[in-house]
C-alpha positions in Angstrom: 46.8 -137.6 140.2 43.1 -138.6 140.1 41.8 -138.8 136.4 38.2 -137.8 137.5 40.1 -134.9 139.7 42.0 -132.8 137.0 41.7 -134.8 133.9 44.9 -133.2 132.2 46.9 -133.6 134.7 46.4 -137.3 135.0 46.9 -137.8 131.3 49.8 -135.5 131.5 51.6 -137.5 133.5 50.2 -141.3 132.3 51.3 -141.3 129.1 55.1 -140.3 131.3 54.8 -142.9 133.8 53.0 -145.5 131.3 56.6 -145.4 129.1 54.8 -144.1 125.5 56.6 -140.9 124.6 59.4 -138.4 126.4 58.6 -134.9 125.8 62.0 -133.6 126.9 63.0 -133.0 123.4 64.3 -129.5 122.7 61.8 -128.5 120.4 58.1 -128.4 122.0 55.4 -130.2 120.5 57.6 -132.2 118.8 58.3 -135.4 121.4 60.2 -138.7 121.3 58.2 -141.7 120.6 59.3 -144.2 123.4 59.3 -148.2 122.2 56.1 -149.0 124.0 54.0 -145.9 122.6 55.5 -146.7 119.4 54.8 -150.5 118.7 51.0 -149.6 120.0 51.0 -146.5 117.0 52.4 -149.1 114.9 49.9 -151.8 115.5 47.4 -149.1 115.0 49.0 -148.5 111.6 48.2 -152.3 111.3 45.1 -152.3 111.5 44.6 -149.2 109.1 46.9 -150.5 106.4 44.7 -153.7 106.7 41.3 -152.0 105.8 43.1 -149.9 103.1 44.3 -153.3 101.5 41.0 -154.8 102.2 39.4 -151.6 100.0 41.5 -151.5 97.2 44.1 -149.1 98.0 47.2 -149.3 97.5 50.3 -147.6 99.7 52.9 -145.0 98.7 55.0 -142.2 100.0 55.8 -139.0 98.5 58.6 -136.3 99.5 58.5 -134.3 103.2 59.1 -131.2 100.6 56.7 -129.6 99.0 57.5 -126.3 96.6 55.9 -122.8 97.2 54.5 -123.0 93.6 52.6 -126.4 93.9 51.3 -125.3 97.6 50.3 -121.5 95.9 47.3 -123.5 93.4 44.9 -124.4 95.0 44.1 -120.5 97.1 41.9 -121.7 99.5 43.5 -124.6 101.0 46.5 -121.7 101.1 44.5 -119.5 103.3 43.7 -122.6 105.5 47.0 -123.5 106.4 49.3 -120.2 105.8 50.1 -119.8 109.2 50.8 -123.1 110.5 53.4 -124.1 107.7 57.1 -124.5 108.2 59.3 -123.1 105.9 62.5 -124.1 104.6 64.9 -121.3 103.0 68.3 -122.3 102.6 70.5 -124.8 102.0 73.5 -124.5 104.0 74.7 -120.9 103.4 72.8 -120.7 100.2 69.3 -119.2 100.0 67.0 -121.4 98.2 66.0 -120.1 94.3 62.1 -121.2 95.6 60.8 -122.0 99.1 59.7 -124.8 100.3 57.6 -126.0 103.2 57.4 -129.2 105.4 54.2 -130.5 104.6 51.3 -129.8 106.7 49.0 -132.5 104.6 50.0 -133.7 101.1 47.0 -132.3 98.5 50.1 -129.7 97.2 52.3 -133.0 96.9 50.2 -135.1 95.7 47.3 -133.6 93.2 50.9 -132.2 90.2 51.8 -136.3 90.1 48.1 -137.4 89.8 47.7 -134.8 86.9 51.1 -137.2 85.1 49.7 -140.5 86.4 45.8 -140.0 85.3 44.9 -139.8 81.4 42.1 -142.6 81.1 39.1 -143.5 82.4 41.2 -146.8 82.9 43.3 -145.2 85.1 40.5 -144.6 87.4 39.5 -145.1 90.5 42.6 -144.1 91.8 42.9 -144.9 95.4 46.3 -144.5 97.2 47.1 -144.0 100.7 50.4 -143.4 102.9 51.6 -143.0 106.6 54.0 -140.5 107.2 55.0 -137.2 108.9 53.5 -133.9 109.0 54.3 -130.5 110.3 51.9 -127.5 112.0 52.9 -125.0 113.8 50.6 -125.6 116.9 50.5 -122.3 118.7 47.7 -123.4 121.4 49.7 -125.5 124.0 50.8 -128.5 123.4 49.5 -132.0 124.4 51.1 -135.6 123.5 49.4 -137.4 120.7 46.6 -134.6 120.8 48.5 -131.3 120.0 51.8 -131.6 118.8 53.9 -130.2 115.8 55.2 -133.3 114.1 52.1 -135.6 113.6 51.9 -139.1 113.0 49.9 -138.8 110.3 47.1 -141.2 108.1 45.8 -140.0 104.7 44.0 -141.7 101.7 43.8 -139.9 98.5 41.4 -140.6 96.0 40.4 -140.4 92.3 37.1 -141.1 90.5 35.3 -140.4 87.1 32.1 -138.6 88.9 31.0 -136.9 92.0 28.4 -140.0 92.0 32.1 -142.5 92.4 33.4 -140.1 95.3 30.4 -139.6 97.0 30.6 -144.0 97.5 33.6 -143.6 98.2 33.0 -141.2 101.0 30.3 -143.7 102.1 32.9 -146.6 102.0 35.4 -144.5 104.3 32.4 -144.1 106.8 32.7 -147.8 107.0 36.5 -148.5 107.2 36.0 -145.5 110.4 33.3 -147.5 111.9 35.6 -151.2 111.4 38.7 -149.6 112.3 37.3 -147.3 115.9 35.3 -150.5 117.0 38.6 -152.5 116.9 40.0 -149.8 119.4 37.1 -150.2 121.6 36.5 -146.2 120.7 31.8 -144.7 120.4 32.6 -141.9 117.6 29.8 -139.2 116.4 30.2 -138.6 112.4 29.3 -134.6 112.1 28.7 -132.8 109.0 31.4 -129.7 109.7 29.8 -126.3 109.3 30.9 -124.2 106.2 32.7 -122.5 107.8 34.9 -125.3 109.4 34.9 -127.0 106.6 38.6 -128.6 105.2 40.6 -125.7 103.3 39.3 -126.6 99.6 36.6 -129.1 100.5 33.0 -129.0 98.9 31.9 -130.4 102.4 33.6 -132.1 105.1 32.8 -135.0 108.1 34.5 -134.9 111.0 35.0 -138.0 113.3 34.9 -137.1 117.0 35.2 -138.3 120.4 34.3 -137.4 123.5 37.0 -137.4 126.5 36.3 -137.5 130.2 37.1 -134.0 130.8 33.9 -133.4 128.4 36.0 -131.7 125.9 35.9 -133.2 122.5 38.6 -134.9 120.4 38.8 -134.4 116.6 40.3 -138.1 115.5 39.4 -138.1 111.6 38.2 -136.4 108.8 36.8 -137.4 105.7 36.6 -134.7 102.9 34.7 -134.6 99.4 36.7 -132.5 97.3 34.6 -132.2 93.7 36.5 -131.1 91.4 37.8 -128.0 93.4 41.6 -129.5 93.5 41.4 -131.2 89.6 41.1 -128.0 88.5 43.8 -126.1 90.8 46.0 -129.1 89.2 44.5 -129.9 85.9 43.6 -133.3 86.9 41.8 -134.9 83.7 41.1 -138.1 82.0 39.3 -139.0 78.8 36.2 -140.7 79.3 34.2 -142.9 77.3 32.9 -140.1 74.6 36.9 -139.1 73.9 36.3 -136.0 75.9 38.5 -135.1 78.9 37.5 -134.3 82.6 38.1 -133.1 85.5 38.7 -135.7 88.4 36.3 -135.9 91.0 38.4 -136.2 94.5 37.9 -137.4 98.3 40.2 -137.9 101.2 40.2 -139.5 104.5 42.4 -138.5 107.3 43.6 -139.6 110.8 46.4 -138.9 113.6 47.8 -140.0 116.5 45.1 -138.3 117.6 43.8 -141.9 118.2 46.4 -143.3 120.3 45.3 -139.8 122.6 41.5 -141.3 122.2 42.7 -144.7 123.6 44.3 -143.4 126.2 42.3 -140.7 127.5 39.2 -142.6 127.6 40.2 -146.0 128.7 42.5 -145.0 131.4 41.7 -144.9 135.2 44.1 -144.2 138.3 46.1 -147.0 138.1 47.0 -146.2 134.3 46.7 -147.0 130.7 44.1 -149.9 129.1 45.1 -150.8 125.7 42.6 -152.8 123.6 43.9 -156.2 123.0 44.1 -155.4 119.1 46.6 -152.8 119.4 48.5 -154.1 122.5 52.2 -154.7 122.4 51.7 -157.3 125.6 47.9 -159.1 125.5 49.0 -161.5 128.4 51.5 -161.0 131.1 52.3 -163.7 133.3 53.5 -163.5 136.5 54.8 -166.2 138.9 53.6 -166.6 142.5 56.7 -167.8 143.8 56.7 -170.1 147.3 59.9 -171.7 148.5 60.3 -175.0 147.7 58.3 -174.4 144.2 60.1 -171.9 142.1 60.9 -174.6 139.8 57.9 -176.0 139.1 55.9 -172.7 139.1 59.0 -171.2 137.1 58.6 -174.2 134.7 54.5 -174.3 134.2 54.9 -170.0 133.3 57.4 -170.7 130.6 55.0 -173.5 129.1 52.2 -171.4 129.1 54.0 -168.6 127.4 55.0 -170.9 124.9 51.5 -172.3 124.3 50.3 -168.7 124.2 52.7 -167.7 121.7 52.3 -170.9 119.5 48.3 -169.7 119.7 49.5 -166.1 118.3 48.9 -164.2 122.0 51.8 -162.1 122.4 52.8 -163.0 125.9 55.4 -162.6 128.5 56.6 -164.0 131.3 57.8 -161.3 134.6 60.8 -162.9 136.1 62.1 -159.9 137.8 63.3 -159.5 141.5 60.5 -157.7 142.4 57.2 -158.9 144.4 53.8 -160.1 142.7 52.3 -156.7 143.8 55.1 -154.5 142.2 54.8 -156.7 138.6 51.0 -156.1 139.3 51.3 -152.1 139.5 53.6 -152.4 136.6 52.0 -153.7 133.9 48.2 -152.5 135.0 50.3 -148.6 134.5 51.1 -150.0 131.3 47.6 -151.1 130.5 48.2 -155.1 129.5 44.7 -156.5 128.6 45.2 -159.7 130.9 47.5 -160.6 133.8 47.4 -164.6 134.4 49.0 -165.8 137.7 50.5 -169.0 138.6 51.5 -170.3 141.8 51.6 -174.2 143.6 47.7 -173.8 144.4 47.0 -173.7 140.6 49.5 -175.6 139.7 47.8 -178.4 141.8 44.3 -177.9 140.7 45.0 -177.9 137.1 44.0 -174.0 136.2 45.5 -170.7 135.9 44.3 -167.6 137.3 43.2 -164.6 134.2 42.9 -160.9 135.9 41.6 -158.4 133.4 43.0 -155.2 133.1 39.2 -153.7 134.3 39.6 -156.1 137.4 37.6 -158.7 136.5 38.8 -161.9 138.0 38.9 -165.9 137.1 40.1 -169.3 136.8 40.6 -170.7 133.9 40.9 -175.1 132.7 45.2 -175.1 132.4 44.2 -176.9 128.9 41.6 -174.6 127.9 44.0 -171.5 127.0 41.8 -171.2 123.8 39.3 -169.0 126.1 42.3 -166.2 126.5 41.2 -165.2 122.9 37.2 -165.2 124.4 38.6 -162.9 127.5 40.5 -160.7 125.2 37.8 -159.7 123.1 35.5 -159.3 125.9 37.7 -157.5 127.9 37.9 -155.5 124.3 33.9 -154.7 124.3 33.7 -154.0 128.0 36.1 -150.9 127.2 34.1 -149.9 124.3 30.9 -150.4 126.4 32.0 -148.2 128.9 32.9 -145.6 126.7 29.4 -145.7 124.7 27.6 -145.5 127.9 30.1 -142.1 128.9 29.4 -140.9 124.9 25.4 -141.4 125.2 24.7 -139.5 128.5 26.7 -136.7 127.7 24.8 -135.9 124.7 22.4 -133.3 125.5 19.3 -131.9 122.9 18.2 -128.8 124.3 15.8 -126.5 122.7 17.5 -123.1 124.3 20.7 -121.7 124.9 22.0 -123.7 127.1 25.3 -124.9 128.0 25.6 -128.3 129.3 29.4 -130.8 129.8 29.7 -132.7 127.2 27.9 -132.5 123.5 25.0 -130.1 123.0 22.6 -130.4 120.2 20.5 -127.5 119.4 17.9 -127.2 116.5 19.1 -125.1 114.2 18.1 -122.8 110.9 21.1 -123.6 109.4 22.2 -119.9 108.8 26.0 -118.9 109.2 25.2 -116.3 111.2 23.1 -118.4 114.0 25.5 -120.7 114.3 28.3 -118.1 114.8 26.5 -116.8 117.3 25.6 -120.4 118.9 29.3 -120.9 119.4 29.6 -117.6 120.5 26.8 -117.5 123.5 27.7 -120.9 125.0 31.8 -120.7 124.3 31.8 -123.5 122.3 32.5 -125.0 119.3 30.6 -126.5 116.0 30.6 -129.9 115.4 28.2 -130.0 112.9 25.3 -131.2 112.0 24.3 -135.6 112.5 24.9 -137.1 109.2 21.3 -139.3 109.8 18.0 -137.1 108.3 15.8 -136.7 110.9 12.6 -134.5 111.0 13.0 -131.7 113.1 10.0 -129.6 114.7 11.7 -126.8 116.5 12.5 -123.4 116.2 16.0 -122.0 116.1 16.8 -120.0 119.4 18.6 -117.7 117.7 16.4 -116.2 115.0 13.3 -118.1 116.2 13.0 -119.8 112.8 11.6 -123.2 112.0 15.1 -125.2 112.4 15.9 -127.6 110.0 18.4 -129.7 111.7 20.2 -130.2 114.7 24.1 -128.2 115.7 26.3 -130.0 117.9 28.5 -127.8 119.9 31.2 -128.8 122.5 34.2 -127.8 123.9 37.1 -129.1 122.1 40.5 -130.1 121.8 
């Protein structure tokens, strides 16, 4: 299947053929992870857990259970989510004195402990994070990494004396999202989410998107500025400085596996997956050129330069299967390595070996100069990223009238509730939000024919 042809279709059937997850499992929306897919969602992990360390936050895990009575606090973020929770009502034969529910995100979890852990302005900021499980019921149809029912799931959770501390630390997540997609080679647009998309409970939210090639957009993040809307739900206070107590000023940032979806939607091609060399399993491949009378040597001069690779920190791997150059080739391009390097008698003889990126871009390479492999990686890294910038810019589209467009629209807007509706409405699409830059606007909504006062992004979405 031809990714420009039916694009999911082809991603349908890549992230099969490309070995990442099995979605045979009995229950839908909830697949298998398969080893590949799942050492590239862990080395994403990697990187995350990284930049949370790197920020002062520290890691945790709480319980897959949360009671009906801590979920039943906070009303609004009930309202948000009272439809997509799974609930849990017995115990073998015995019905349960209280429901509880697999959690669909962890505020209900969380926010009862933080009240028990926070008394001081000493105890603050709090800044924890964890990487676990959560559970929707999706009723849309289902999509690997992009709509399922168990999620691979990233959320920070944080504390702070004033809305002044969580509105940096909001800033700072914007920053850790900007680090953490430029490592997966990934253009994202930061919206400002309409009120009434906004997070269940939030004062405001950002959303972090994409844009795939099928034009739709991709939801891969969230960061949300609570105020005091879930300290007081929980009675989260401390005692500040004047021996008073207040409430806790809150802010979360979330992600998915959403992201893996991202990677592979919008670096792929016909031939299969490309994985950024910061989150591949494999960043080198090697594969023999075998002529007879030299598989010794050429067997001999692979296994050395695996071992140098390795000794450099380039995961590596030599391909000493039966099968012909061109079969290990279709192999590991489906898979998405970031560089093939073949060896056979010719470059044995000259003193070089052969580097093929996984975009097709060809060389040869000094046999003692494997140093460059980093250089190639990490410009093989912001070729993809490149690519996908370019894709992102020209399918951004201001327009001054109602007017639907592939891709992102952006539409000067009065900011009203009810223009907006109706933007989404008229052109089937969905809010975005509004850029999180200031910009002066001189237009006129085309709604109400009001002087706008920003812009709207709309697109179809995910």
């Amino acid at each position: 299947m031809a990714k420009d042809e039916n694009f999911d279709e082809w991603y349908n059937e890549i992230v099969e053929k490309a070995g990442l997850c099995d979605k045979r499992y009995p229950i839908k929306g909830m697949n298998v992870w398969l080893p590949y897919g799942w050492k590239i969602m862990q080395n994403i992990d990697t990187i995350i857990r990284n930049e949370m360390e790197e920020t002062g936050h520290q890691e945790l895990y709480f319980p897959l259970l949360i009671p009906e009575s801590f979920f039943k606090k906070e009303e609004e973020h009930i309202k948000g989510f009272s439809q997509e929770v799974f609930w849990v009502t017995h115990a073998g034969k015995n019905e349960l004195e209280e429901k509880m529910l697999l959690r669909p995100t962890s505020e209900t979890a969380m926010y009862p402990m933080f009240s028990l852990w926070i008394r001081s302005h000493a105890d603050l900021p709090l800044k924890i994070f964890q990487i676990v499980n959560t559970f929707r019921y999706e009723t849309k149809m289902t999509k690997a990494f992009i709509r399922v029912r168990e999620i691979h799931f990233f959320e920070a959770h944080t504390a702070h004396e004033s809305y002044e501390d969580a509105e940096a630390q909001v800033k700072e997540d914007i920053e850790i999202a900007k680090r953490f997609f430029k490592k997966l080679a990934l253009p994202i647009l930061f919206s400002r989410r309409p009120e009434w998309d906004k997070f269940a409970g939030a004062e405001y939210s950002i959303g972090i998107d994409v844009l795939m090639p099928s034009g739709r957009s991709l939801q891969v993040g969230s960061v949300h500025q609570y105020r005091q809307n879930f300290a007081k739900a929980f009675d989260i206070k401390y005692e500040g400085l004047d021996g008073k107590h207040h409430y806790c000023h809150q802010t979360t940032y979330g992600m998915s596996e959403r992201v893996l979806g991202a990677v592979i939607g919008i670096h792929g091609d016909d031939r299969g997956i490309a994985i950024p060399s910061s989150i591949a399993p494999i960043k080198v491949v090697i594969v023999p050129i075998i002529f007879k009378g030299h598989e010794e040597e050429v067997m001999k001069e692979c296994r050395d330069v695996e071992k140098e690779l390795k000794s450099k920190e380039i995961s590596s791997i030599v391909d000493d299967r039966d099968k012909t150059p061109g079969n290990k080739f279709y192999d590991w391009e489906l898979k998405g390595v970031p560089i093939r390097i073949e060896i056979g008698p010719r470059d044995i003889q000259k003193g070089v070996v052969t580097i093929v990126a996984r975009d097709g871009i060809k060389k040869e390479i000094d046999r003692n100069e494997l140093d460059k492999i980093k250089e190639e990686l990490e410009e093989f890294d912001e070729r993809l990223y490149k690519k996908a910038e370019k894709f992102l810019k020209e399918n951004i589209h201001r327009i001054k009238k109602m007017e639907r467009k592939e891709g992102i629209v952006e539409i000067p807007w009065c900011g009203k509730e009810e223009c907006g509706i109706k933007m989404e409405e008229e052109l089937e699409m969905k809010s975005l939000g509004t850029p999180l830059e200031k910009e002066e606007i001189n237009e006129k909504c085309p709604v109400c024919g009001e002087k706008a006062v920003t812009w709207l992004r709309l697109a179809r979405s995910y």
